[in-house]
HTML snippet that shows the backbone in 3Dmol.js (N, CA, C, O; Angstrom):
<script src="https://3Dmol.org/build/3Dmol-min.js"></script>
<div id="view" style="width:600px;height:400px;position:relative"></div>
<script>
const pdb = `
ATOM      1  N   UNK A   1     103.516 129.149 112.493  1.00  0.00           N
ATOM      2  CA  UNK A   1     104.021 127.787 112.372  1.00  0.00           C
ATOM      3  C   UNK A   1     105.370 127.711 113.073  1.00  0.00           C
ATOM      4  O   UNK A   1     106.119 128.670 113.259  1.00  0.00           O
ATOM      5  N   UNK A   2     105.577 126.496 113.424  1.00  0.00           N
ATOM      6  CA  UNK A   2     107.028 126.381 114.671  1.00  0.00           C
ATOM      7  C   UNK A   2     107.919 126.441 113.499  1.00  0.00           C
ATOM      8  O   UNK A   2     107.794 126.298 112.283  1.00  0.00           O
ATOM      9  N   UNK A   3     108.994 126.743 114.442  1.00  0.00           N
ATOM     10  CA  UNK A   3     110.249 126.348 113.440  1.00  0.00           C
ATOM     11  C   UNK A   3     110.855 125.277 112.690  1.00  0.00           C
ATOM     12  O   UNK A   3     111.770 124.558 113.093  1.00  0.00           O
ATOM     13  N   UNK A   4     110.204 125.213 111.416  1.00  0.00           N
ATOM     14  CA  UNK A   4     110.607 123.224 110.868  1.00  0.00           C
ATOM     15  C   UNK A   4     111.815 123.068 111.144  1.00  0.00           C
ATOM     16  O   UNK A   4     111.810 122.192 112.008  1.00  0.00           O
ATOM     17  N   UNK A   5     113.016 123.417 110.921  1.00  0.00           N
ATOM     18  CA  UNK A   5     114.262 122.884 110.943  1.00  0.00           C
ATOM     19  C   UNK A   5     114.712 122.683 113.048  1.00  0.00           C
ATOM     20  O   UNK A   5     115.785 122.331 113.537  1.00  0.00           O
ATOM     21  N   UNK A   6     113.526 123.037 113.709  1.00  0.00           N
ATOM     22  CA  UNK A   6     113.941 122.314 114.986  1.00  0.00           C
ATOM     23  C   UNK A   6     113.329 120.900 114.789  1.00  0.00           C
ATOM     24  O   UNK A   6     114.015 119.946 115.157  1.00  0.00           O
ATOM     25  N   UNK A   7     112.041 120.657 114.214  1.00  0.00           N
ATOM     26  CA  UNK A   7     111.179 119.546 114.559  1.00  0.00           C
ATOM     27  C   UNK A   7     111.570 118.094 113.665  1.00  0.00           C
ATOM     28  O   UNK A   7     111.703 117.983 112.446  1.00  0.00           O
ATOM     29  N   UNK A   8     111.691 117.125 114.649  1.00  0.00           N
ATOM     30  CA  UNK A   8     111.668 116.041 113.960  1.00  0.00           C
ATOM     31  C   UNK A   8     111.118 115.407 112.669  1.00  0.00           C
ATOM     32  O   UNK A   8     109.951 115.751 112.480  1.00  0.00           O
ATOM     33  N   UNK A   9     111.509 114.754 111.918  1.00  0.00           N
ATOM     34  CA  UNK A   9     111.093 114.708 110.614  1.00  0.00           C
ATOM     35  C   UNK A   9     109.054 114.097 111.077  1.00  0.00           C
ATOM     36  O   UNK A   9     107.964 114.629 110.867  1.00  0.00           O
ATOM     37  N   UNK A  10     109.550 112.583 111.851  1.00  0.00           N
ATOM     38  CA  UNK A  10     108.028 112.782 112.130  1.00  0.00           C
ATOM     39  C   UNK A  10     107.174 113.302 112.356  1.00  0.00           C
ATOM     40  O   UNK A  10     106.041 112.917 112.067  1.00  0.00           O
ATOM     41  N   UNK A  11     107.520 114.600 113.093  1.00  0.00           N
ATOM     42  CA  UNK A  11     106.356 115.201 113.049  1.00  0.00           C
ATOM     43  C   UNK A  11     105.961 116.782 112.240  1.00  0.00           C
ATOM     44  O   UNK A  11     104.932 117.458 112.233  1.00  0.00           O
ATOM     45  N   UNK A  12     107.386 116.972 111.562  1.00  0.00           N
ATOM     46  CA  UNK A  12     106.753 117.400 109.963  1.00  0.00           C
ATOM     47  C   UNK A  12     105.813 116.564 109.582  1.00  0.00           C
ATOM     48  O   UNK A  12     104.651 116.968 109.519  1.00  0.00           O
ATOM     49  N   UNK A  13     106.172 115.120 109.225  1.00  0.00           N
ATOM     50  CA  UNK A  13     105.434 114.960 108.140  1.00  0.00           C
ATOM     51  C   UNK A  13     103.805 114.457 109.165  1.00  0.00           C
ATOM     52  O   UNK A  13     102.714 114.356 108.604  1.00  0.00           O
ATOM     53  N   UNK A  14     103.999 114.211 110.657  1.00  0.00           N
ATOM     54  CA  UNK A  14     102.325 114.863 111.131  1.00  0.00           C
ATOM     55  C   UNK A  14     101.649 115.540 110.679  1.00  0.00           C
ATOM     56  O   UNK A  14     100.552 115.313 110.169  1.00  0.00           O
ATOM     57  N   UNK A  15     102.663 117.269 110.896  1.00  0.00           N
ATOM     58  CA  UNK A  15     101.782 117.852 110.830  1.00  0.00           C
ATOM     59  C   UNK A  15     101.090 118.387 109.360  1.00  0.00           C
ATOM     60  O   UNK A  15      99.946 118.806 109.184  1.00  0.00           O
ATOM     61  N   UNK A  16     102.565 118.165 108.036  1.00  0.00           N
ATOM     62  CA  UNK A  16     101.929 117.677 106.734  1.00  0.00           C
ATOM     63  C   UNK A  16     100.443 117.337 106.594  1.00  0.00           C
ATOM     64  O   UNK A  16      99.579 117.983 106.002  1.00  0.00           O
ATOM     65  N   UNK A  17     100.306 115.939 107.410  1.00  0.00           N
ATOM     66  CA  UNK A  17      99.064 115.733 107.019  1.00  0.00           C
ATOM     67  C   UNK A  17      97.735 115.984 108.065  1.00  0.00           C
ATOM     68  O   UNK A  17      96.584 115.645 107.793  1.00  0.00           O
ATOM     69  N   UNK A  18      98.008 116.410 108.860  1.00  0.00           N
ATOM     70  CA  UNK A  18      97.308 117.726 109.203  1.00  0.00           C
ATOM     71  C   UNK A  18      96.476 118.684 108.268  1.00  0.00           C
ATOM     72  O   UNK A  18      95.322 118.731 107.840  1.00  0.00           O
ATOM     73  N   UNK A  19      97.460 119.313 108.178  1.00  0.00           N
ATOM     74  CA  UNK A  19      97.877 120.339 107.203  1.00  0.00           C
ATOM     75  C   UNK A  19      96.924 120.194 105.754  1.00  0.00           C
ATOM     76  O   UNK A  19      96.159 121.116 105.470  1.00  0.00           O
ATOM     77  N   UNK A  20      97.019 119.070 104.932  1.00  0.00           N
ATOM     78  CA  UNK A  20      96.518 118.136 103.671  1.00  0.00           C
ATOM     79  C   UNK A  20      95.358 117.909 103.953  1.00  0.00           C
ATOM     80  O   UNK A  20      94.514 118.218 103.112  1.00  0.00           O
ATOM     81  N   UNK A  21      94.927 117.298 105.218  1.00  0.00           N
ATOM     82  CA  UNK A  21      93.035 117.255 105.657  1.00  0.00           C
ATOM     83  C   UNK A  21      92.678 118.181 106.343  1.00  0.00           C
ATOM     84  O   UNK A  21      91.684 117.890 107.009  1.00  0.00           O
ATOM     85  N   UNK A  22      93.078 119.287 106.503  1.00  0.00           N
ATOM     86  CA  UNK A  22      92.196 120.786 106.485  1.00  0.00           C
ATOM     87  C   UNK A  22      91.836 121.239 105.095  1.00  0.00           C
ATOM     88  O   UNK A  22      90.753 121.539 104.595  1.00  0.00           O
ATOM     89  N   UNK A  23      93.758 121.179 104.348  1.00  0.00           N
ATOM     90  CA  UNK A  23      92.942 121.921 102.923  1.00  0.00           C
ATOM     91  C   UNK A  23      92.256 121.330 102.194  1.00  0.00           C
ATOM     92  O   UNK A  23      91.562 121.913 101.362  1.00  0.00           O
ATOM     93  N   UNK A  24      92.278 120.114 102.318  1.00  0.00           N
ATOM     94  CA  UNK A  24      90.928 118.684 101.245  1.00  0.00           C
ATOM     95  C   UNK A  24      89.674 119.379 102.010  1.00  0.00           C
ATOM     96  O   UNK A  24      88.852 119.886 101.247  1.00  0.00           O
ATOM     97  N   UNK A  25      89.335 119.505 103.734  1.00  0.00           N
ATOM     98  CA  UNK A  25      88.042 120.258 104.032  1.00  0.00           C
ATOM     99  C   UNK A  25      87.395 121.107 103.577  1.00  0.00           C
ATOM    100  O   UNK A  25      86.236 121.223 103.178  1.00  0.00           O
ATOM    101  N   UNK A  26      88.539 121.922 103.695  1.00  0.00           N
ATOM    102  CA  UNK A  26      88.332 123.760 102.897  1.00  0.00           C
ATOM    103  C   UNK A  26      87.746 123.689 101.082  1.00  0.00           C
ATOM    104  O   UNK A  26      86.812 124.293 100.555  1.00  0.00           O
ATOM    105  N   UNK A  27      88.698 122.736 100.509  1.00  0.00           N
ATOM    106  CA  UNK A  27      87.919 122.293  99.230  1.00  0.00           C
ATOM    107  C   UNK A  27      86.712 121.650  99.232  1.00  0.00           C
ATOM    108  O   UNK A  27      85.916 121.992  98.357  1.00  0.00           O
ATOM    109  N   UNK A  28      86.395 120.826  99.981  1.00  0.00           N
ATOM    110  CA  UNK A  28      85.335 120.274 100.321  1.00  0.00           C
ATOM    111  C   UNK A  28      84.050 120.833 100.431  1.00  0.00           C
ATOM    112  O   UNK A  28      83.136 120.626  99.632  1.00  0.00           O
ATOM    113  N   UNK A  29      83.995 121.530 101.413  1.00  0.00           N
ATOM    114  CA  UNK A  29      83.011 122.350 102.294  1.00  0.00           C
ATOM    115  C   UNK A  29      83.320 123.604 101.847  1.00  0.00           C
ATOM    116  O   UNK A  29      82.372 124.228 101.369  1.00  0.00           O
ATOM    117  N   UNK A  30      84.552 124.229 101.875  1.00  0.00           N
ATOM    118  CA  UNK A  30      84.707 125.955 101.648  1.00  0.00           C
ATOM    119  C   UNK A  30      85.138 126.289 102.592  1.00  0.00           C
ATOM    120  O   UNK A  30      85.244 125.565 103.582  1.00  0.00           O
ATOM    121  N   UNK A  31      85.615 127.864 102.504  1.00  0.00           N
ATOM    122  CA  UNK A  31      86.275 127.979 103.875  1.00  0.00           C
ATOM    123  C   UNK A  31      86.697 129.469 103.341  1.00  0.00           C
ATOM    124  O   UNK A  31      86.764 129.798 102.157  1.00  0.00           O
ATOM    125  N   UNK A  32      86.990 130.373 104.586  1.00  0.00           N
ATOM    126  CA  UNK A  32      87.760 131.569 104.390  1.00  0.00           C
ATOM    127  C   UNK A  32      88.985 131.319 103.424  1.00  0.00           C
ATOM    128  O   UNK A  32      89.574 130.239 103.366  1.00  0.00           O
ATOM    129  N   UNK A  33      89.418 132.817 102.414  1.00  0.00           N
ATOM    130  CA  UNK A  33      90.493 132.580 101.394  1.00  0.00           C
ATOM    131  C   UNK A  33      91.387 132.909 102.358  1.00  0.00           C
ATOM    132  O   UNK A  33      92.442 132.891 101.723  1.00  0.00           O
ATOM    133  N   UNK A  34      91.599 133.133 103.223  1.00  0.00           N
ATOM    134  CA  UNK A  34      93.044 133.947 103.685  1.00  0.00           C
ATOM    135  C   UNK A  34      93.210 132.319 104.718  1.00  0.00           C
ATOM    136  O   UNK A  34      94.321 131.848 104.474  1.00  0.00           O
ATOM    137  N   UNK A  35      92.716 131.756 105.355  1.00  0.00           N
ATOM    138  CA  UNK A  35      92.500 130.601 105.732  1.00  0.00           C
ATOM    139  C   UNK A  35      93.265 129.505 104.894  1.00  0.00           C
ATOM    140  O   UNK A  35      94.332 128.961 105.180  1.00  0.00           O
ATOM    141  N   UNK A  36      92.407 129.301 103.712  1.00  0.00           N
ATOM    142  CA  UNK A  36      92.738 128.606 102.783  1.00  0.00           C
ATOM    143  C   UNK A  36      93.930 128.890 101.859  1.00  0.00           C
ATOM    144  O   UNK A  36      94.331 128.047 101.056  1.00  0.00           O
ATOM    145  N   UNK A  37      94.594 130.345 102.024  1.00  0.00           N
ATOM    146  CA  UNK A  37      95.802 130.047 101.283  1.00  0.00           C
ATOM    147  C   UNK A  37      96.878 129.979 102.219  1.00  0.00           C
ATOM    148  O   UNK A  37      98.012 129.655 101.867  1.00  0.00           O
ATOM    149  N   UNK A  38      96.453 130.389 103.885  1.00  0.00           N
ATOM    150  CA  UNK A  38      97.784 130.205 104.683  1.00  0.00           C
ATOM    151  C   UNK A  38      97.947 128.372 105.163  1.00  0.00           C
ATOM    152  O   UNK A  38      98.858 127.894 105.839  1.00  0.00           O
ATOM    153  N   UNK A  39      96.619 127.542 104.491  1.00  0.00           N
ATOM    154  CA  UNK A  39      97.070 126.560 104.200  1.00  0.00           C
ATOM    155  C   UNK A  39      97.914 125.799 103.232  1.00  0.00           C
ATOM    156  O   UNK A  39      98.592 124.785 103.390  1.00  0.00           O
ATOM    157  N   UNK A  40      97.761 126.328 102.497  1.00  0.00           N
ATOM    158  CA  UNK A  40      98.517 126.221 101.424  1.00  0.00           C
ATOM    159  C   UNK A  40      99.884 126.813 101.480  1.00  0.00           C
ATOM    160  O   UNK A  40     100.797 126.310 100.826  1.00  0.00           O
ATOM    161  N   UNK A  41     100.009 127.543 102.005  1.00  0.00           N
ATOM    162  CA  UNK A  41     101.305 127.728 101.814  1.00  0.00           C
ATOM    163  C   UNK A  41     102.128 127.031 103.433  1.00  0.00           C
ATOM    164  O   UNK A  41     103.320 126.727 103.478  1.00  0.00           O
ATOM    165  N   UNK A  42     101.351 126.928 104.387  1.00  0.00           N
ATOM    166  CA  UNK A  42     102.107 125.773 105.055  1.00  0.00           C
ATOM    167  C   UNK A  42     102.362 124.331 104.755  1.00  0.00           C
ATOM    168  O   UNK A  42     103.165 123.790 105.514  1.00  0.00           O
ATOM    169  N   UNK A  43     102.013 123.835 104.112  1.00  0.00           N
ATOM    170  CA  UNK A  43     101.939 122.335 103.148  1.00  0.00           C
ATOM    171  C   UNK A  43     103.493 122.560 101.821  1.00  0.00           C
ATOM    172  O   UNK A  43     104.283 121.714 101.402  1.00  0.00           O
ATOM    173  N   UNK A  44     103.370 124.159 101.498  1.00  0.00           N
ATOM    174  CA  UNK A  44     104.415 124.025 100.865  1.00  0.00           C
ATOM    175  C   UNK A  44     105.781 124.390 101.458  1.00  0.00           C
ATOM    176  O   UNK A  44     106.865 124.469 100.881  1.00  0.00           O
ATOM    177  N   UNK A  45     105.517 124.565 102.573  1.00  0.00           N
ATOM    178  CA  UNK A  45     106.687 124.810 103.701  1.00  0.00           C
ATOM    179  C   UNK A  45     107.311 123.305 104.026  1.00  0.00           C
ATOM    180  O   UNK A  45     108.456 122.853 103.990  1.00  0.00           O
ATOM    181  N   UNK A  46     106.119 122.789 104.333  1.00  0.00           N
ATOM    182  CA  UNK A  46     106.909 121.613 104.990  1.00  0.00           C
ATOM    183  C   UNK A  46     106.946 120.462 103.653  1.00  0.00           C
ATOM    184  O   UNK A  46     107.746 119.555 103.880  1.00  0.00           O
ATOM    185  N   UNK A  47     106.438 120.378 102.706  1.00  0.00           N
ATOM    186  CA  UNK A  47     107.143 119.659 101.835  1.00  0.00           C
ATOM    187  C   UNK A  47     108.441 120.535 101.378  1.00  0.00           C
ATOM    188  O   UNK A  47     109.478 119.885 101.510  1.00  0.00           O
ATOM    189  N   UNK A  48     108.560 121.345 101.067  1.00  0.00           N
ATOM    190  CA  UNK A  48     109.717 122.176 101.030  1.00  0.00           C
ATOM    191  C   UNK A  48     111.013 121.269 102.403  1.00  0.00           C
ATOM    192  O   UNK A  48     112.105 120.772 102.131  1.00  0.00           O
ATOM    193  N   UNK A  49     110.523 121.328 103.413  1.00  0.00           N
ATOM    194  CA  UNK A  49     111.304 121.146 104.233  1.00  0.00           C
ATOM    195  C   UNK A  49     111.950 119.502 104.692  1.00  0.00           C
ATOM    196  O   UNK A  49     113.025 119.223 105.224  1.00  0.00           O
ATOM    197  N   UNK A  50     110.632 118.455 104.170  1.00  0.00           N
ATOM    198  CA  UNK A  50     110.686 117.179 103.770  1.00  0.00           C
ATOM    199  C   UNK A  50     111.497 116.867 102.867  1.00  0.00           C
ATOM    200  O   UNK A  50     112.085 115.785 102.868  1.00  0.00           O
ATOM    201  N   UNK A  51     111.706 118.097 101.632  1.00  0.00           N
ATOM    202  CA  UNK A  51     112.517 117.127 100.355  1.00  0.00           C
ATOM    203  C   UNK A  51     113.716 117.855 100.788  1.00  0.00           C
ATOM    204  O   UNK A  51     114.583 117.013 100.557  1.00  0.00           O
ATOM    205  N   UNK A  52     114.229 118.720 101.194  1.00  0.00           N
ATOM    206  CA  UNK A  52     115.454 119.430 101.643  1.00  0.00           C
ATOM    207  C   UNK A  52     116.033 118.224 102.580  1.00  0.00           C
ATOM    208  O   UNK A  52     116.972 117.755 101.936  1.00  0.00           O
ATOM    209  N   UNK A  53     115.906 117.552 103.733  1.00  0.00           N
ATOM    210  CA  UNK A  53     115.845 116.377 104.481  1.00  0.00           C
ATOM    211  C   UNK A  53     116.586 115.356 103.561  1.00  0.00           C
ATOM    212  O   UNK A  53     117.692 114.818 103.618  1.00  0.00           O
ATOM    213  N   UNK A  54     115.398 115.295 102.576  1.00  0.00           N
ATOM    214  CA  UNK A  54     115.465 113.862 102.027  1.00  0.00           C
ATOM    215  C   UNK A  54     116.453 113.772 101.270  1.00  0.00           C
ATOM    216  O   UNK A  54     117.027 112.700 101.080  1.00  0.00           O
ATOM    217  N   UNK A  55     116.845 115.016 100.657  1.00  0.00           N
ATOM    218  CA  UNK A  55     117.853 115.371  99.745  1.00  0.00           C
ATOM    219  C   UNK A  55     119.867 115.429 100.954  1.00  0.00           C
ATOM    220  O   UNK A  55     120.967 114.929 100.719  1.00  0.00           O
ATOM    221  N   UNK A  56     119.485 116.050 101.792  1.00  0.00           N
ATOM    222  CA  UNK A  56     120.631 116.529 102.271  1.00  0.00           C
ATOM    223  C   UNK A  56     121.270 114.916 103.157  1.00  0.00           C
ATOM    224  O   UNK A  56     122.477 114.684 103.230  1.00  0.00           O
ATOM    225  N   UNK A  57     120.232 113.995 103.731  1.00  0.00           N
ATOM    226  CA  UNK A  57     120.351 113.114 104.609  1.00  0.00           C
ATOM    227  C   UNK A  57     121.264 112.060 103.943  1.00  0.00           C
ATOM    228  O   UNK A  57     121.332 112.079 102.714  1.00  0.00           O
ATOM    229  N   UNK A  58     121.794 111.372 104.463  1.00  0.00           N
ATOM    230  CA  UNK A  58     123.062 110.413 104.095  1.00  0.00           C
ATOM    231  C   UNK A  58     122.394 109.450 104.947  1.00  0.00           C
ATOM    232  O   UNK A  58     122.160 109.526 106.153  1.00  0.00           O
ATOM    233  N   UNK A  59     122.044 108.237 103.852  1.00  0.00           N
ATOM    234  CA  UNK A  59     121.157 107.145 104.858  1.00  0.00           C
ATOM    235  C   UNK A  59     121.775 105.876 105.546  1.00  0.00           C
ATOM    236  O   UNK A  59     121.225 104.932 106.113  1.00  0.00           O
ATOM    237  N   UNK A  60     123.108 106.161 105.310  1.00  0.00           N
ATOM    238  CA  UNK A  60     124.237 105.430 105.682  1.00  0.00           C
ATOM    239  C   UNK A  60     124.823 105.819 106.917  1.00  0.00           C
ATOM    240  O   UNK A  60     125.588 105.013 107.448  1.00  0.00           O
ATOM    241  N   UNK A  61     124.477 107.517 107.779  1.00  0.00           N
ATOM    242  CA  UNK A  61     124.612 107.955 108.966  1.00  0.00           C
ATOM    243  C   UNK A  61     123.808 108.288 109.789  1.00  0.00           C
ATOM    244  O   UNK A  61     123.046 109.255 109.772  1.00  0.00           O
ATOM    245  N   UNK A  62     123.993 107.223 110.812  1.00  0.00           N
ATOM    246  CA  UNK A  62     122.399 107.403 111.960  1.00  0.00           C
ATOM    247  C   UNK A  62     122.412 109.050 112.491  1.00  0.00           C
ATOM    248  O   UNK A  62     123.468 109.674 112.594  1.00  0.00           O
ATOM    249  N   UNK A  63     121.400 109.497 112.728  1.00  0.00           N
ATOM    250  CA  UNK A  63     121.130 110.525 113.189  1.00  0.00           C
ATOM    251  C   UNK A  63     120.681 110.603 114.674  1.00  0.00           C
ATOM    252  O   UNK A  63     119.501 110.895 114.871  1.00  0.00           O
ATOM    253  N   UNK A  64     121.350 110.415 115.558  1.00  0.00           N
ATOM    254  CA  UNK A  64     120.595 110.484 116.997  1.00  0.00           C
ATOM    255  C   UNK A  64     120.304 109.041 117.440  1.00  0.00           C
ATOM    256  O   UNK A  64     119.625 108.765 118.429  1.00  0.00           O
ATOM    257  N   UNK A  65     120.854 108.182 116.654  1.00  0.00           N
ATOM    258  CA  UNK A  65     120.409 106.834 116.830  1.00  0.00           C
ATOM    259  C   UNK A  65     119.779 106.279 115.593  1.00  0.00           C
ATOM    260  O   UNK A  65     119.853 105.056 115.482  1.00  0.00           O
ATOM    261  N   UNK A  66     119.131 106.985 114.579  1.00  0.00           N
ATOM    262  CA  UNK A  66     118.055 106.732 113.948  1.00  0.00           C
ATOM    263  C   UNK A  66     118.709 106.418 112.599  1.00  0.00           C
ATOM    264  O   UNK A  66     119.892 106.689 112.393  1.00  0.00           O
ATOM    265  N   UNK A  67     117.814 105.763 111.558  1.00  0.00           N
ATOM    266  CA  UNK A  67     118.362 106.429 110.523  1.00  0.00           C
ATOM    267  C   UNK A  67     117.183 106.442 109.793  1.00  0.00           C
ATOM    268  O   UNK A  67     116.500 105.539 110.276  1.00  0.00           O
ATOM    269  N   UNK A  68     116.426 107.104 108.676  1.00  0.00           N
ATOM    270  CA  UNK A  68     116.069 107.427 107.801  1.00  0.00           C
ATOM    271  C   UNK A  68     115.053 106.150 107.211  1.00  0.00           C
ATOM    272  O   UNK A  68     115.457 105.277 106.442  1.00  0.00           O
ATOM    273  N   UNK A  69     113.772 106.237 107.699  1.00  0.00           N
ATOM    274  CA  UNK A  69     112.761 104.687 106.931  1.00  0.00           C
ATOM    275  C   UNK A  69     113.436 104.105 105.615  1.00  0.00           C
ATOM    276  O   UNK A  69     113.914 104.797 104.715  1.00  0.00           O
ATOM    277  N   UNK A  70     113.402 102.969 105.647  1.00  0.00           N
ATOM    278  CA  UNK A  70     113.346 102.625 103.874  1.00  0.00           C
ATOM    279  C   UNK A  70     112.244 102.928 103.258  1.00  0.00           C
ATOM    280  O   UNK A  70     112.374 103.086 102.044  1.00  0.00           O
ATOM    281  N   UNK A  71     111.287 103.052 103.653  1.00  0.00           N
ATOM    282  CA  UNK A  71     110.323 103.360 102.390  1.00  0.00           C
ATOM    283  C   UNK A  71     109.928 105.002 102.311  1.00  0.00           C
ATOM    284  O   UNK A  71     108.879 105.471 101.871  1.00  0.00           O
ATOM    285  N   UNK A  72     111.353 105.904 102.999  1.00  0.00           N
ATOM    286  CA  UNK A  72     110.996 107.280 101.964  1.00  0.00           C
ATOM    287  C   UNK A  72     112.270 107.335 101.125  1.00  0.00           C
ATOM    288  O   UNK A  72     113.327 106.845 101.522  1.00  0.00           O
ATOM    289  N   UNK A  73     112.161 107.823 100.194  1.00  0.00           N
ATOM    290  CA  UNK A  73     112.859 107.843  99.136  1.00  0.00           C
ATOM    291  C   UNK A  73     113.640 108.737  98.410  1.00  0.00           C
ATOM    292  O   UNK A  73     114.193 108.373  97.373  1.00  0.00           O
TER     293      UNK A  73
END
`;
const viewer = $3Dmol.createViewer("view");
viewer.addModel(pdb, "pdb");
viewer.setStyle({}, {cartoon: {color: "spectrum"}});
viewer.zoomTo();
viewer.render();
</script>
């Protein structure tokens, strides 16, 4: 997995859900365990890395231009 703390928040939370409809497949259908838990533990990487963000970000200072959606929270 790339390095989260280079990648833009959008496309954490891409590849999040990525990430979320492989392992719903794997539950679904089945799937290799070593498969299925290095999904799992990338989902808890990048929510890990989403609430660290969400937590550290000051939504009152643009970032690069940007600032922070209103509807994450």
């Amino acid at each position: 997995m790339e390095n989260l703390d280079r990648l833009e928040f959008p496309a954490l939370v891409d590849m999040l859900s990525r990430q979320t409809e492989g392992y719903t497949r794997m539950l679904k259908e089945g799937g290799d365990k070593l498969e299925f838990e290095q999904c799992k533990m990338s989902i808890a990487l990048l929510q890990d890395e989403i609430a660290f963000r969400r937590e550290t970000f000051d939504r009152n200072t643009p970032v690069a231009g940007r600032r922070l959606p209103d509807f994450i929270e």
